[in-house]
N, C-alpha and C positions, 0 to 999 in steps of 0.2 A: 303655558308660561312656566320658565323656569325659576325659583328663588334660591338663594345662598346666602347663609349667614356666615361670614368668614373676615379672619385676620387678613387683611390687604393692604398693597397701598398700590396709589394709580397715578399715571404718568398718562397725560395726551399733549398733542402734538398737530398741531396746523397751523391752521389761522392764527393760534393762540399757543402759547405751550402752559401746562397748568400740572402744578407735581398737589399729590396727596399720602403725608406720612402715615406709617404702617398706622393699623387703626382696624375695631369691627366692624363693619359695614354691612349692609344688606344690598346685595348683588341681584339685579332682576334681568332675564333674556327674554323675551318677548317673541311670538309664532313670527312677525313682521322680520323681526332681525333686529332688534334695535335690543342695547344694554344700556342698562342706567345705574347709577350707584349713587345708593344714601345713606346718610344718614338720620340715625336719631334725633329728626330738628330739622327745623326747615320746610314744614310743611309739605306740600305735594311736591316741590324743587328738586329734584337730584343735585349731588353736590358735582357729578360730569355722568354724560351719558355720547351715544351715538345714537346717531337716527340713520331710518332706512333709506336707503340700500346702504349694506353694508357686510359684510362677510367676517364672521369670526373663527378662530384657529384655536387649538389649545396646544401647548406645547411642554418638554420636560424644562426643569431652569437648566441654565447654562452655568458651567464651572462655579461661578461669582455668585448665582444669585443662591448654588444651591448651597453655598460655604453661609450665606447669609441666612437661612431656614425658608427657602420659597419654595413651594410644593409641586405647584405648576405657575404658566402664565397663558393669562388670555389674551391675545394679541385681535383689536378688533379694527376693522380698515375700512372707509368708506369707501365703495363703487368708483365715485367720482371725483375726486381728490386726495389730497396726498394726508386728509386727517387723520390720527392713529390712534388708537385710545389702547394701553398695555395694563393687564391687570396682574399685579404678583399676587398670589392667592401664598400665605405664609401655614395657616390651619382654616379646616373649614369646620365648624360649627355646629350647622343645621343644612340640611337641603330639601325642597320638595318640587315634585313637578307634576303640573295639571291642566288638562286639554279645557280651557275655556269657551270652547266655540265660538261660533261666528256674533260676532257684538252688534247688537240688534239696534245702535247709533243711541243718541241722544236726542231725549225727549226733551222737545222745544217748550218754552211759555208761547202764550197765546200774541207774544209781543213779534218774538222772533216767527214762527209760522206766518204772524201777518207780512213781517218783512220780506220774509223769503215768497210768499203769495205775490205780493207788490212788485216786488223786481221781479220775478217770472215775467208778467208784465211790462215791464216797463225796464228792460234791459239795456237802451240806449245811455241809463245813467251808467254804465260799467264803461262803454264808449261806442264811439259812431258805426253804424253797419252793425253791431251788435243782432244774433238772432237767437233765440231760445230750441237749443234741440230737446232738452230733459228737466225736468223738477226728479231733485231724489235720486241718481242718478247711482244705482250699485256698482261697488265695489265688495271684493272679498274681507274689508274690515267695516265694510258701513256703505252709509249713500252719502254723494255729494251731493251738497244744495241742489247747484244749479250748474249745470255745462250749457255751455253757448256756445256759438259758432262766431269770429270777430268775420270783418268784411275780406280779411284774407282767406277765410275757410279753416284755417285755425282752430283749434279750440282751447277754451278755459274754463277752468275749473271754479267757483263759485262757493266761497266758503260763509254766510249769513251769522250775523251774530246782532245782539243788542248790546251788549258791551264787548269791545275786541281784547280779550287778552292774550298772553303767548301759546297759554295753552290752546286756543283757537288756531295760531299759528300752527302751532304741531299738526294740530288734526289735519289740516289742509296741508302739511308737509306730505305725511304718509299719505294722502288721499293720491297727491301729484306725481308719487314712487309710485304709483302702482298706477294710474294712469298712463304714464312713459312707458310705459311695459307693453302697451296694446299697441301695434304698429299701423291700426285704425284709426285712435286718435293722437299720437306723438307728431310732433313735438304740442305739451300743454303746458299752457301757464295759467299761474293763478293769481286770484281775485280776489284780497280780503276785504270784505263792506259791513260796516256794524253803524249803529248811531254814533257809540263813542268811540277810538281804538288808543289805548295807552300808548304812551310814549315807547314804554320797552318794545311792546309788543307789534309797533312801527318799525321800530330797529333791527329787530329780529328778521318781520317780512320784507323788508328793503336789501337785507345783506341777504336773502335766499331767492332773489329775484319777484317778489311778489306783489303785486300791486295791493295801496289801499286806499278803499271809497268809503269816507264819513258818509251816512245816508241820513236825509232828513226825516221823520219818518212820518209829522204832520202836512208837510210839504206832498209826501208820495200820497197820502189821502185825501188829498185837496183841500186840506181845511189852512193852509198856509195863503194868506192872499194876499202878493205883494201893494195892493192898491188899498189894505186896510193899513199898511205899515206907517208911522207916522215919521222912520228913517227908513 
């Protein structure tokens, strides 16, 4: 991972266009491909980022920008669309870089491990012909939940959560970049299933094509019994 602490401002470009005046900011590159930029505030949010795939350039400014004090710019372009994120770097600050290795996932609660136990099992609630190839399933940044096999022979990726939020979306983003990459399993889609899943974080996986399943999670244990319901 790379960090920067530098004078910037940032222009992206797609779906949305979204400007950010000159300002210090903290610049992160990430081994996947992905840049984000934050600020002081905001908690874990980036104020704009890219997710992978995506390819970045660095370049000298041109005529205008360098009459304006821009040192360089980073021009960063998604794979798969026409999104652009361009960063004017004006002074840089601080920098440092360091080989993180291989992220050894996140450690579930006893709630999510049952979940994801449960639908191992019981995969038909993802949908019909549903089959179970893998629990755990590695990748070069982590393991997927769960990959299954749908009734076309298909596959999808399998993202478990007890509360869905976007940052869950993320994960299962970069899970599904690097899935499409193995010409064994492509074309994959994914699967987000939590008890709860936030509204934002619906919106998110709906605009990146991703499906999502509320899971009951008394119901999967059988202790839901429609014939004790008195609606």
């Amino acid at each position: 991972m790379r960090v920067v602490f530098a004078e910037c401002s940032v222009d992206y470009s797609g779906r949305l266009d979204a400007h950010l005046e000159k300002a210090t900011r903290l610049l992160m590159v990430k081994a996947d491909g992905s840049v984000l930029v934050h600020a002081d505030g905001g908690s874990y949010k980036p104020l704009n980022w890219m997710s992978p795939p995506c390819s970045m350039s660095v370049r000298e400014p041109d005529e205008d920008e360098a009459a304006s004090g821009v040192s360089e710019v980073w021009e960063v372009s998604r794979n798969k669309s026409e999104d652009r994120l361009v960063v004017r770097i004006f002074e840089v600050c601080a920098e440092a870089s360091h080989d993180l290795g291989i992220e050894p996932g996140l450690v579930k609660d006893g709630v999510e491990a049952h979940l994801q136990a449960l639908l191992a099992e019981q995969v038909e609630r993802i949908g019909e012909g549903m089959s179970l190839v893998r629990r755990e399933f590695p990748t070069a940044i982590g393991p997927v939940d769960l990959l299954v096999r749908d009734g076309d022979g298909g596959h999808v990726a399998v993202e478990v959560k007890r509360r869905g939020e976007i940052d869950g979306v993320e994960q299962l983003t970069r899970y599904l970049a690097l899935l499409e990459r193995d010409p064994l399993l492509a074309p994959v889609r994914g699967v987000f299933a939590a008890q709860e899943i936030k509204p934002q974080a619906r919106v998110l996986a709906e605009d990146r094509g991703i499906e999502c399943v509320v899971l009951d999670y008394d119901e999967m244990r059988g202790l839901d019994n429609p014939e004790d319901r008195l609606f």
